[in-house]
C-alpha positions as CSV (number, residue, x, y, z in Angstrom):
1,X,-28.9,-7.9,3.5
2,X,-28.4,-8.7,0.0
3,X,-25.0,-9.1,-1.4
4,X,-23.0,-9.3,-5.0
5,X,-22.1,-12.5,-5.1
6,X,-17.8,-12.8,-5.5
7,X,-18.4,-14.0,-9.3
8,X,-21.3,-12.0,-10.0
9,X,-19.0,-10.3,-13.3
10,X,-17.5,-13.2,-14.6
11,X,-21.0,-14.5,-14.8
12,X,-21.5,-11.8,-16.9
13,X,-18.6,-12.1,-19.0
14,X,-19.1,-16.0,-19.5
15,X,-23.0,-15.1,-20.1
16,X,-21.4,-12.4,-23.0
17,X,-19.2,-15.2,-24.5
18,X,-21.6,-18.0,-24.4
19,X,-25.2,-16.2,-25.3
20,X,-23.5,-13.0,-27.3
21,X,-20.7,-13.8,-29.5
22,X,-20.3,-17.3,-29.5
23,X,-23.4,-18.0,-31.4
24,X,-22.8,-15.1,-34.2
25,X,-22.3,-17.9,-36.8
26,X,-25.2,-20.3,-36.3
27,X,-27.2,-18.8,-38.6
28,X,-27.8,-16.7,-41.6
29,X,-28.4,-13.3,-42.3
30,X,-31.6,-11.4,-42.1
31,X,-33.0,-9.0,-44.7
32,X,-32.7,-6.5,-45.4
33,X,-30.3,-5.0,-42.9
34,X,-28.0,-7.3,-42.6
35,X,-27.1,-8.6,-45.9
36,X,-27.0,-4.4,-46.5
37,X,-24.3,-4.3,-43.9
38,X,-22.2,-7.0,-45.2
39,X,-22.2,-6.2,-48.6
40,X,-21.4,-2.4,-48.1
41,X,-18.7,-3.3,-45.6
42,X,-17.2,-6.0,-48.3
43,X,-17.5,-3.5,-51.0
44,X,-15.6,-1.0,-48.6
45,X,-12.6,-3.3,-48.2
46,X,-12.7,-4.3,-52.0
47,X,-12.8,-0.9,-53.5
48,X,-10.2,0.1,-50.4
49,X,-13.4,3.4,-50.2
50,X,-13.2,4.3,-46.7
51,X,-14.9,7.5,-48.0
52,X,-17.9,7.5,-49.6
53,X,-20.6,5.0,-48.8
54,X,-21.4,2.3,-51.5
55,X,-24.0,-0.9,-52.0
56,X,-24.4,-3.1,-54.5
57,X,-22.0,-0.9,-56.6
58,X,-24.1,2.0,-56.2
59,X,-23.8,5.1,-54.6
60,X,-25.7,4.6,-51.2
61,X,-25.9,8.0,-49.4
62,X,-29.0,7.4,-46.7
63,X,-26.1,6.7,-43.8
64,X,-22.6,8.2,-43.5
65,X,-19.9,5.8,-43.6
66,X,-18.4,5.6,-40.3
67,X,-21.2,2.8,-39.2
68,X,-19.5,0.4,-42.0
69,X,-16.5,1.3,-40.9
70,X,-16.2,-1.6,-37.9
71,X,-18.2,-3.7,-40.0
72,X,-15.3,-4.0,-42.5
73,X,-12.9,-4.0,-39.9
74,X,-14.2,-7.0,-38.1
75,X,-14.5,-8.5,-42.1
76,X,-11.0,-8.3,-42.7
77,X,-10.3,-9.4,-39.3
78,X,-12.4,-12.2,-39.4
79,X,-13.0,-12.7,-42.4
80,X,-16.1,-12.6,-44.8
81,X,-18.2,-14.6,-42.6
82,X,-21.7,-14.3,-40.1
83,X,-19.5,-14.0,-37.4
84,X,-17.0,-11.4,-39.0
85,X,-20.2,-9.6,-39.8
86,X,-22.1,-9.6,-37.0
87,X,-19.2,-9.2,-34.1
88,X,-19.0,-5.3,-33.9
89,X,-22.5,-5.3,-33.0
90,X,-21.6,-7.8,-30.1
91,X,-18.8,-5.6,-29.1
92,X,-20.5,-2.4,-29.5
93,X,-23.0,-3.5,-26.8
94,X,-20.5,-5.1,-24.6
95,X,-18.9,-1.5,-24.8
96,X,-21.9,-0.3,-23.5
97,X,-22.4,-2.3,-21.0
98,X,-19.0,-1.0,-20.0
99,X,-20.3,2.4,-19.7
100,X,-23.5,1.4,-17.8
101,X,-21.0,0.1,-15.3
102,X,-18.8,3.2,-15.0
103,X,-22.1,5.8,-14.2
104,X,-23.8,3.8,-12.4
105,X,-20.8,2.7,-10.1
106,X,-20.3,6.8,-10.2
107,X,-23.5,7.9,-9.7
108,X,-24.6,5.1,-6.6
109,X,-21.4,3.7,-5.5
110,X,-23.5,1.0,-4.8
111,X,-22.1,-2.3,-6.2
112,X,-25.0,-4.2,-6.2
113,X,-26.9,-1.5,-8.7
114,X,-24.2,-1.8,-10.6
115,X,-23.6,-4.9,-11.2
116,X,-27.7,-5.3,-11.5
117,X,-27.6,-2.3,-14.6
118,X,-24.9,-3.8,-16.8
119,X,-27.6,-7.0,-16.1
120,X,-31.1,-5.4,-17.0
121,X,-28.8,-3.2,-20.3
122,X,-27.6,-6.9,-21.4
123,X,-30.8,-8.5,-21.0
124,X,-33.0,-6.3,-22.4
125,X,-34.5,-8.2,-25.4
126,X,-33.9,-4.8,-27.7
127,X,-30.9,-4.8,-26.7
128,X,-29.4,-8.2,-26.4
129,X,-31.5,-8.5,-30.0
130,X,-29.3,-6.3,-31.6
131,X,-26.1,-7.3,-30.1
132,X,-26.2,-10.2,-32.7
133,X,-27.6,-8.4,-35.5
134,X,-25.4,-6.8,-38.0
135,X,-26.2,-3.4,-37.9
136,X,-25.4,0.3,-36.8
137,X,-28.0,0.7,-34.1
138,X,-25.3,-1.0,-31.5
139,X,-22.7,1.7,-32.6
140,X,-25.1,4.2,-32.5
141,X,-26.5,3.4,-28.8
142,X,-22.4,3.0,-27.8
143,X,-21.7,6.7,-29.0
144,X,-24.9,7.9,-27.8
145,X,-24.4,6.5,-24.5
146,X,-20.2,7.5,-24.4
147,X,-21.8,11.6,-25.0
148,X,-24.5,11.5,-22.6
149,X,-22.0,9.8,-19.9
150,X,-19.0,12.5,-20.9
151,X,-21.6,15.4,-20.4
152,X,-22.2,14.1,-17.0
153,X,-18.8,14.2,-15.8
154,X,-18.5,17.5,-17.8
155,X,-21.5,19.3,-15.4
156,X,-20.7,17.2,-12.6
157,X,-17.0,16.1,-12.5
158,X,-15.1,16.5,-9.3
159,X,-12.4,18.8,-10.6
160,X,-11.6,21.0,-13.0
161,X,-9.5,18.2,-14.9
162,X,-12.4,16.2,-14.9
163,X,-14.8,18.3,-16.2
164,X,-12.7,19.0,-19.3
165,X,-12.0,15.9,-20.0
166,X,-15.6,14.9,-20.0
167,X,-16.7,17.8,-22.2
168,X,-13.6,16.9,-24.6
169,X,-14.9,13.2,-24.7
170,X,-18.6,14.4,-25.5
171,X,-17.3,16.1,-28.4
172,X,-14.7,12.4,-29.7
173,X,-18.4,11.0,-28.9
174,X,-20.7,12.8,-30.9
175,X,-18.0,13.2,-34.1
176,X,-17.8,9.4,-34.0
177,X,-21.5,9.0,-33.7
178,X,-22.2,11.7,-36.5
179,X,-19.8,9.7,-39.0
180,X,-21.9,6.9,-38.1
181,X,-25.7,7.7,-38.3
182,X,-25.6,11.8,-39.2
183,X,-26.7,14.9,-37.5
184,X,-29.1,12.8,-35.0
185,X,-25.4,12.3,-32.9
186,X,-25.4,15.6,-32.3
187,X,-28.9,16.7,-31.4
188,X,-29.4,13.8,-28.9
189,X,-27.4,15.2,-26.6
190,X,-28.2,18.8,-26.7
191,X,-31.8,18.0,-26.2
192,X,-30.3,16.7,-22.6
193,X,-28.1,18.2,-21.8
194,X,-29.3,21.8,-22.6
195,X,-32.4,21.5,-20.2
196,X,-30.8,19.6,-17.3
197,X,-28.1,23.1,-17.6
198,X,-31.1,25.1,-17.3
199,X,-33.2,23.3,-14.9
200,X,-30.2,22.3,-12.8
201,X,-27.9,25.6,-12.6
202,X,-25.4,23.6,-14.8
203,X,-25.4,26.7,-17.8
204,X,-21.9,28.6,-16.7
205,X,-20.0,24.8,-16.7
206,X,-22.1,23.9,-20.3
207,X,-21.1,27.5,-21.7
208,X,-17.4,26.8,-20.4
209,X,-17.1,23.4,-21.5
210,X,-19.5,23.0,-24.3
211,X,-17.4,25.1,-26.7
212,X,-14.8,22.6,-26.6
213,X,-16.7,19.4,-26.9
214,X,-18.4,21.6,-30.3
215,X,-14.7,22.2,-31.5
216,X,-13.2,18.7,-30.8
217,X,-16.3,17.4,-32.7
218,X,-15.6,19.5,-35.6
219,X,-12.0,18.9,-35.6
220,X,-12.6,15.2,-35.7
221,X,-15.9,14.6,-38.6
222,X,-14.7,17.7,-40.5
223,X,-11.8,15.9,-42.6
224,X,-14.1,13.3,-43.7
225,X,-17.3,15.7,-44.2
226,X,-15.3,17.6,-46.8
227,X,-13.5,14.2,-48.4
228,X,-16.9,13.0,-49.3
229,X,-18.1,16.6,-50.5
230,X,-15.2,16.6,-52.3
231,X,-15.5,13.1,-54.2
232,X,-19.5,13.2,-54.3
233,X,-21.0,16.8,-54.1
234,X,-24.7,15.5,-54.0
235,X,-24.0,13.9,-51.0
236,X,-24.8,16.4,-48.2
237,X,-27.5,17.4,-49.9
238,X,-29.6,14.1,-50.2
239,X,-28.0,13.1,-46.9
240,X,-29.1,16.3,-44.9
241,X,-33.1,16.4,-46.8
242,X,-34.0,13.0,-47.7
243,X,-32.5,11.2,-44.3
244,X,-33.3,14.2,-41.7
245,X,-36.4,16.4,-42.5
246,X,-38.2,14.8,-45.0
247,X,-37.7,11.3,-42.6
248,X,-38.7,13.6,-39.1
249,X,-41.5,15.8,-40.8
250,X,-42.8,14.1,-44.1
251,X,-46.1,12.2,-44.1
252,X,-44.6,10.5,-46.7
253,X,-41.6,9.1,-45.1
254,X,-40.2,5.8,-44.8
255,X,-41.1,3.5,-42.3
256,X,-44.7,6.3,-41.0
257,X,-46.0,5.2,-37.9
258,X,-48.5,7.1,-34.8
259,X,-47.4,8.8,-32.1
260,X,-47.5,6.6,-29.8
261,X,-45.6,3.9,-31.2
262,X,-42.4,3.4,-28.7
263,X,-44.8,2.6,-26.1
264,X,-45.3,-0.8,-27.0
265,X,-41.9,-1.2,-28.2
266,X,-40.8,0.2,-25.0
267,X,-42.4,-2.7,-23.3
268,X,-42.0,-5.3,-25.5
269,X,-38.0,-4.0,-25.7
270,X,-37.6,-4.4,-22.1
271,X,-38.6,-8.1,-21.6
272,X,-38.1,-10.0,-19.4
273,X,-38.6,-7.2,-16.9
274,X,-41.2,-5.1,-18.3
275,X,-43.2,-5.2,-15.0
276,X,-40.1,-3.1,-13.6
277,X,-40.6,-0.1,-16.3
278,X,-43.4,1.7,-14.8
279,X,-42.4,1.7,-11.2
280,X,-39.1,2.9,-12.0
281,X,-39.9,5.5,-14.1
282,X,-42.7,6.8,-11.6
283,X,-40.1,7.2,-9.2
284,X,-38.1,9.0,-11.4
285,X,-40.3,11.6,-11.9
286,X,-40.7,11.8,-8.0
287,X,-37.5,12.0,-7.9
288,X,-36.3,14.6,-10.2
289,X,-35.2,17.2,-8.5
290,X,-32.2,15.4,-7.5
291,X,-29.4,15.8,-10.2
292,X,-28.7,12.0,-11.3
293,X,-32.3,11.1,-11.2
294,X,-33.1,14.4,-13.1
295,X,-30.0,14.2,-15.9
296,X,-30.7,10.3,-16.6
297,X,-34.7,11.1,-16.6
298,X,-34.4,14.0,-19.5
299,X,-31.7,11.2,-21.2
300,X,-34.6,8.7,-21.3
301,X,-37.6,11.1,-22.1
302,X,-35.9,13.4,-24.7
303,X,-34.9,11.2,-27.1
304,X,-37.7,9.3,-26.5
305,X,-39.7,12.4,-27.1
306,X,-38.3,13.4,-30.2
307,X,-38.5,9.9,-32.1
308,X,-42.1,9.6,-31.2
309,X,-42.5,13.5,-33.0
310,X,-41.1,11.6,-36.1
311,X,-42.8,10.9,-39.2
312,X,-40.7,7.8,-39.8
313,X,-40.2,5.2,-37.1
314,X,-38.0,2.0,-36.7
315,X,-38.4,-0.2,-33.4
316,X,-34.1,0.2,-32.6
317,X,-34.7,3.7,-32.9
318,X,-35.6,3.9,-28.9
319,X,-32.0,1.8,-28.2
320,X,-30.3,4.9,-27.2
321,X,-33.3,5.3,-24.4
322,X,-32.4,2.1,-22.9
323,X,-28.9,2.5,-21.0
324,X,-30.2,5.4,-18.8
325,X,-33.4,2.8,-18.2
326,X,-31.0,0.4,-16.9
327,X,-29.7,2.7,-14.3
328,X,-33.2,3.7,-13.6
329,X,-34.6,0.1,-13.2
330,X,-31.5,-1.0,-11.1
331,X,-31.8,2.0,-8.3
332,X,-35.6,0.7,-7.8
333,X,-35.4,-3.2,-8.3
334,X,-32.6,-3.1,-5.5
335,X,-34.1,-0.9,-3.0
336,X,-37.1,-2.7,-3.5
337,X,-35.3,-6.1,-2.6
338,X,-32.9,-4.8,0.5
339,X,-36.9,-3.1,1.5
340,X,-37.9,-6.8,1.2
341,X,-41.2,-5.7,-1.1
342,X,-41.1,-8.9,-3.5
343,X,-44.6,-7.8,-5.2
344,X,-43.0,-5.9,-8.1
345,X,-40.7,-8.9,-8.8
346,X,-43.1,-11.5,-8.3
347,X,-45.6,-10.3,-10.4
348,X,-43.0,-9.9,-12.8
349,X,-42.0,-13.7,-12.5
350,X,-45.2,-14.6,-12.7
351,X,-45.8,-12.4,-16.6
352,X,-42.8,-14.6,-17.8
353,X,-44.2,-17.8,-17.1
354,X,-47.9,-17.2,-18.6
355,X,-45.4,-15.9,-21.5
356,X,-43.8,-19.1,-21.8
357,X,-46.4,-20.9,-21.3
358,X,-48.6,-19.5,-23.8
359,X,-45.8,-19.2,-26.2
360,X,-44.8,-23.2,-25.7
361,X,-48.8,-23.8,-26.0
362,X,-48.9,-21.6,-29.1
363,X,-46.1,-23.5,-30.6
364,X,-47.4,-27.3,-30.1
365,X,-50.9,-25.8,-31.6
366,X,-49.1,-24.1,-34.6
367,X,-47.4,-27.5,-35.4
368,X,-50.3,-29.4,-34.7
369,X,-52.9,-27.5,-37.4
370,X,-49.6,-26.2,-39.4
371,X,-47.0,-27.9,-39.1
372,X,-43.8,-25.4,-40.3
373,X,-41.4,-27.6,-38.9
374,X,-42.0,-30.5,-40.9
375,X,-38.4,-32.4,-41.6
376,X,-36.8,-30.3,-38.9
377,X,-37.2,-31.8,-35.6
378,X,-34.5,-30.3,-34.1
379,X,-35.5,-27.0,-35.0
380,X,-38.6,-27.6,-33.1
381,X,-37.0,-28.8,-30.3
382,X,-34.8,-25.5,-30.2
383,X,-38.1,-23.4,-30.3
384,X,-39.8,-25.5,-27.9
385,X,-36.4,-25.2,-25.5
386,X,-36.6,-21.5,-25.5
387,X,-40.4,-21.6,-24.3
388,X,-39.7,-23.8,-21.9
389,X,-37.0,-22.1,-20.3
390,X,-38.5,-18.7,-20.7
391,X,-41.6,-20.6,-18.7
392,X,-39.0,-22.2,-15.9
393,X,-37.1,-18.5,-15.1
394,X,-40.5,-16.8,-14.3
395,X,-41.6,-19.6,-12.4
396,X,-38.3,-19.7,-10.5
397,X,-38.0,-15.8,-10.6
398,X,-41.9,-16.1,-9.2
399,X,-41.4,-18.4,-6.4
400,X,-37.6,-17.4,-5.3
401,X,-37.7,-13.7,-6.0
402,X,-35.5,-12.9,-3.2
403,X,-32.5,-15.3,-4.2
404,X,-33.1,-15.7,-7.6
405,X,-34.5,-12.1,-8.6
406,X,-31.9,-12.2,-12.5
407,X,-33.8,-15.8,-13.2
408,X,-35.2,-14.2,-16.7
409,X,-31.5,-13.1,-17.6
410,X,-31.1,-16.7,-18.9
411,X,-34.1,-16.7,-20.5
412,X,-33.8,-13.6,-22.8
413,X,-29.8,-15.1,-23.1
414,X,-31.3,-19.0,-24.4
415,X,-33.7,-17.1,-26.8
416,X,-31.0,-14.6,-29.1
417,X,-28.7,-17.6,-28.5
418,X,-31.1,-20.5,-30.0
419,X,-34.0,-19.1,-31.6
420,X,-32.7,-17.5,-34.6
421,X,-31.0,-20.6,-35.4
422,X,-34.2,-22.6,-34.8
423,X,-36.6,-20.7,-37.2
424,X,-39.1,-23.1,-39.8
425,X,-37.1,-23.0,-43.2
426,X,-40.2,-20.8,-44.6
427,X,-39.1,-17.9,-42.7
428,X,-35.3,-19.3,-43.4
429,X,-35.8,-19.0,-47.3
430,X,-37.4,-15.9,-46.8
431,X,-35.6,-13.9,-44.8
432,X,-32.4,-15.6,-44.9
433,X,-32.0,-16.0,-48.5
434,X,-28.2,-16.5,-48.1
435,X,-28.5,-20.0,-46.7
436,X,-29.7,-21.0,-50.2
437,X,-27.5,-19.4,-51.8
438,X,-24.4,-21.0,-49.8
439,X,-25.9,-24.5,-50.8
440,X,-25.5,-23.5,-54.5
441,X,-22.2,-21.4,-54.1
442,X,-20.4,-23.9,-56.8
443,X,-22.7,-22.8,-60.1
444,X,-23.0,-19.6,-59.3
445,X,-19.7,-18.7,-59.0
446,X,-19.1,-19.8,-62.3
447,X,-22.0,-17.4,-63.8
448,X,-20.7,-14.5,-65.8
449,X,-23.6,-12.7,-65.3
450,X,-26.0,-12.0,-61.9
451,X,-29.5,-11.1,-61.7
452,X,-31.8,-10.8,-59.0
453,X,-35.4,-9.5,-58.2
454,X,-35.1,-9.1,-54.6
455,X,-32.7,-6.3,-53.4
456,X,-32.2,-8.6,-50.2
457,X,-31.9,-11.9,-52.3
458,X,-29.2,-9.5,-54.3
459,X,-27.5,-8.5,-51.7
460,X,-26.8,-11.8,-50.3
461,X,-25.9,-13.0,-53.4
462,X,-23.3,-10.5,-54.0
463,X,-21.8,-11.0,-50.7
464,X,-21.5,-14.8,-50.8
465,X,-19.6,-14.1,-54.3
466,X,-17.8,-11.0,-53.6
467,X,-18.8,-9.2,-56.1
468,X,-21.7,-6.6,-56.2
469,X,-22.0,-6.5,-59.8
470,X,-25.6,-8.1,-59.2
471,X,-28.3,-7.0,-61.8
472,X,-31.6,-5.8,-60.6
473,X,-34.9,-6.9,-62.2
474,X,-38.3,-4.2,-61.5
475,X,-35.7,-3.2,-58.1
476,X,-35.5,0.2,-57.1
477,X,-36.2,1.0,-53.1
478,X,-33.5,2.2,-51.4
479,X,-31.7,2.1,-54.5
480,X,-33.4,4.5,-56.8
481,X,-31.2,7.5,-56.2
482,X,-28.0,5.3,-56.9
483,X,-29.6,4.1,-60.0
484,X,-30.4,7.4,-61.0
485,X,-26.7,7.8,-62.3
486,X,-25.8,7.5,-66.1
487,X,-23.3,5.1,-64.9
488,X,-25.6,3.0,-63.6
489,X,-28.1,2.7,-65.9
490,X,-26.9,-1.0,-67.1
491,X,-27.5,-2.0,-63.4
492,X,-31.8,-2.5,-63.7
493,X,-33.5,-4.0,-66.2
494,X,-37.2,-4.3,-66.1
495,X,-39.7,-7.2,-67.3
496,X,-40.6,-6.0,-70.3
497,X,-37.1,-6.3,-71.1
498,X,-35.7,-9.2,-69.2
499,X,-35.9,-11.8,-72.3
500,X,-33.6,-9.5,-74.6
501,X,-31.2,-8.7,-72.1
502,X,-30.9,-12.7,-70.5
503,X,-30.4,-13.2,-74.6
504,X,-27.0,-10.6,-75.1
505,X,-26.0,-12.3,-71.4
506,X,-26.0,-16.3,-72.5
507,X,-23.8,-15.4,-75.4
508,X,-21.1,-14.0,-73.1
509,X,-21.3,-16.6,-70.9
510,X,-23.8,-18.4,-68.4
511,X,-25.9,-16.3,-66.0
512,X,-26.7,-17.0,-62.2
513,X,-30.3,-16.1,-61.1
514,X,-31.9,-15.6,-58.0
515,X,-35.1,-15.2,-57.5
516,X,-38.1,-14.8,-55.0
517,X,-41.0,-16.3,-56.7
518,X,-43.7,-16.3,-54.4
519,X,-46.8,-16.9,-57.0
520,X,-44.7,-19.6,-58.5
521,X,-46.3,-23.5,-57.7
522,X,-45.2,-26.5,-58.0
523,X,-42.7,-26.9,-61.3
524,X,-44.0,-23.3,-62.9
525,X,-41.2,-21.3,-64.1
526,X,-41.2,-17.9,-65.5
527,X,-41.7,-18.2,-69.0
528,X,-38.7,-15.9,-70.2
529,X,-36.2,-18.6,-68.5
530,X,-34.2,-20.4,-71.1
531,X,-34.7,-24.5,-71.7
532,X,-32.3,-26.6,-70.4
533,X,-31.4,-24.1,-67.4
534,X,-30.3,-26.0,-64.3
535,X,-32.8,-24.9,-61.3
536,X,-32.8,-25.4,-57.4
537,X,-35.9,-24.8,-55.3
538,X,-36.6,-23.9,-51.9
539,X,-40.5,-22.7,-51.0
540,X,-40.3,-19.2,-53.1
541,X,-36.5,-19.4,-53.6
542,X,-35.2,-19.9,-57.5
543,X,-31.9,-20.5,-58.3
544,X,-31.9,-20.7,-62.0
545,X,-27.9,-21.3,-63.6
546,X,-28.3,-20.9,-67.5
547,X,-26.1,-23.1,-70.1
């Protein structure tokens, strides 16, 4: 008979502290989202806005503002660091993993499943990826997850007290969520919960119940949706067209990708136990007719369903689809060990180690013919680590399946712990431009002017100064509707006219450049740089401080 061990949670709680939060600072941030999400939530605590969402100065209307809102709140707690930015991603996700442990404990009463959900939801490498990323996916997935859970106990609760209570937390839910990433919050879980009414014989509690979770998420998002209409009357309407329908129906959206998309990510997203997915979802589908296996079934495959109709497509998108897989995956990976049918989790074991292996072989060849981690050994020896241990938990999950089944836990936990702190300083430079920066705080902080042309390189400079008064050369993007305002036309200057404008700056005082210069070799400069600048170089990094 298997058994949950007596510190099978503290594991998990020392696993969270060691793997999760305690390495938030080790390295820098990533662009473009999270030197977006610092600077906006810096900006927010600067300008004391808690209204109406903000980068680089500009107005910044493609999320609402509630996702910044525990960015900035773990900033001033914290302070304006990588781990004050990245911690309410961490906490978001151990929130979750809260809630995976509450249905699943109420759906099974089965501690083992449990226990082995709030596993698979903190191990999957989607999920435990974005736990340490500073981002609003985490929140959104949290909220998401909160709704879908409160609906449950809203159709299925055991009394009449429960019941309202979880329709009145569906609607606290699905405010919060809206404030965070928009109308999405709200459509997720009518998509569920609407057909598991009708297909269920749920419709009388959902028309009893759901106009109060529609009322209390009114009650709650309506005094911020008519602050911002008030202060910026454009917003709704770029919000609601540029962010929703032209993103879900345009062929030219953002981010366009096929159909079937999410399949891969799906897979790739729920390493180290991707052989589990299939199974577990096959069974599913056998098994919907029963109410649990049907309401967590339409929770994966709707959502699921509707990013994949999407025009525009984002890998995290699928995060929300991944706490009802952990429930999902648990219920068969535990029957399947107390059946003693070790196939499913060999065979699993046995994908992680050619995994490992082939990626420790891929690495000592990469170094071999290219070496990228010339002059940092350690580095390499990080990388190599996380191979190696990826390689060892299959082997041991291959060979021990019935004692040591959660082996690949610590290798998903060794790779978001040491690998992003491990990467060759080419990908450093270039998609952590604020490591560079740091190393040259000194000068530029004296600069009286900032210019950048790279909105990620910009962003990361404005958040290591604290100021977002950063001038944009030939950068639009993301920012062109904020740089469409008259008072921001003094914010982008293009190449035609950088020379006059670095001219009427180095009278004023000296300027502080950044740039990414990847066509740039050896000592070649751009030739409308002043003589005598003072410049620092890393691969396609400039730093150029005029006198």
């Amino acid at each position: 008979m298997v058994t949950l061990p007596a510190l099978a949670y503290p594991a998990l709680f020392i696993a969270f502290a060691l793997f999760f939060v305690l390495p938030l600072g080790f390295h820098g941030l990533w662009v473009p989202d999270e030197t977006r999400y610092a600077q906006a939530a810096q900006e927010m605590l600067n300008t004391d806005n808690w209204v109406v969402p903000h980068f680089m100065g500009l107005r910044y209307f493609e999320k609402p503002i509630g996702g910044y809102w525990l960015i900035a709140i773990a900033q001033a707690l914290f302070g304006d660091n990588l781990f004050g930015t990245r911690i309410a991603s961490a906490l978001t996700t151990g929130a979750t993993v809260l809630l995976v442990f509450l249905l699943t404990r109420r759906l099974w009463s089965d501690p083992l499943k449990t226990w082995t959900a709030c596993l698979l939801y903190m191990t999957f490498g989607l999920a435990a990826g974005q736990a340490g990323y500073s981002n609003i996916d985490p929140q959104l997935a949290l909220w998401t997850t909160l709704s879908l859970a409160s609906a449950w106990l809203g159709m299925e609760g055991r009394s009449a007290r429960e019941r309202w209570l979880g329709w009145a937390l569906l609607g606290a839910a699905c405010a919060i969520g809206f404030m965070t990433k928009g109308f999405l919050a709200w459509l997720l879980p009518v998509i569920v919960v609407v057909p598991y009414a009708v297909l269920h014989g749920r419709w009388r509690e959902l028309l009893k119940g759901g106009p109060l979770a529609v009322l209390i998420a009114v009650l709650i998002s309506l005094p911020w949706v008519l602050a911002v209409n008030q202060r910026e009357p454009d917003f709704w309407n770029f919000f609601f067209w540029n962010e929703h329908i032209r993103r879900f129906t345009s062929n030219h959206a953002q981010h366009t990708a096929p159909f079937w998309f999410f399949i891969p990510i799906l897979l790739a997203g729920s390493l180290p136990w991707t052989l589990l997915v299939i199974p577990a979802l096959k069974r599913t589908w056998a098994e919907r007719r029963e109410r649990h296996s049907g309401f967590l079934a339409l929770w994966f495959a709707m959502p699921f369903l509707f990013f994949s109709l999407s025009k525009g497509k984002l890998p995290t998108y699928i995060l929300p689809c991944f706490a009802p897989l952990a429930l999902l995956m648990a219920n068969t990976l535990v029957d399947k060990l107390r059946q003693k049918d070790l196939r499913l989790l060999r065979g699993n074991g046995l994908l992680n180690l050619a995994l490992g292996g082939l990626s420790l072989l891929g690495l000592i060849g990469l170094e071999l013919t290219h070496p990228v981690f010339s002059g940092y050994p350690a580095r390499l020896a990080s990388a190599a680590l996380v191979c190696m241990v990826w390689a060892l938990c299959g082997a041991i999950q291959w060979k021990r399946a019935s004692q040591h089944w959660y082996a690949p836990a610590l290798a998903i936990w060794v790779l978001i712990a040491v690998l992003p702190a491990s990467m060759p300083q080419t990908i450093v430079d270039n998609k952590m431009p604020d490591q560079f920066i740091a190393e040259h705080l000194d000068p530029l902080q004296g600069a009286r002017s900032l210019l950048s042309n790279d909105l990620g390189a910009a962003s990361a400079l404005a958040w290591r100064l604290n100021r977002s008064d950063v001038t944009l050369l030939n950068v639009d993007g993301e920012l062109r509707y904020g740089l469409g305002y008259a008072d921001a036309q003094d914010r982008r200057v293009l190449s035609k006219d950088v020379g006059d404008w670095l001219s009427k700056q180095m009278k004023l005082g000296p300027v502080g450049i950044v740039l990414k210069a990847p066509d740039m070799h050896g000592d070649q400069l751009p030739s409308w740089l002043p003589d005598g600048a003072k410049v620092f170089r890393e691969n396609n990094l400039l730093i150029v401080i005029t006198r």
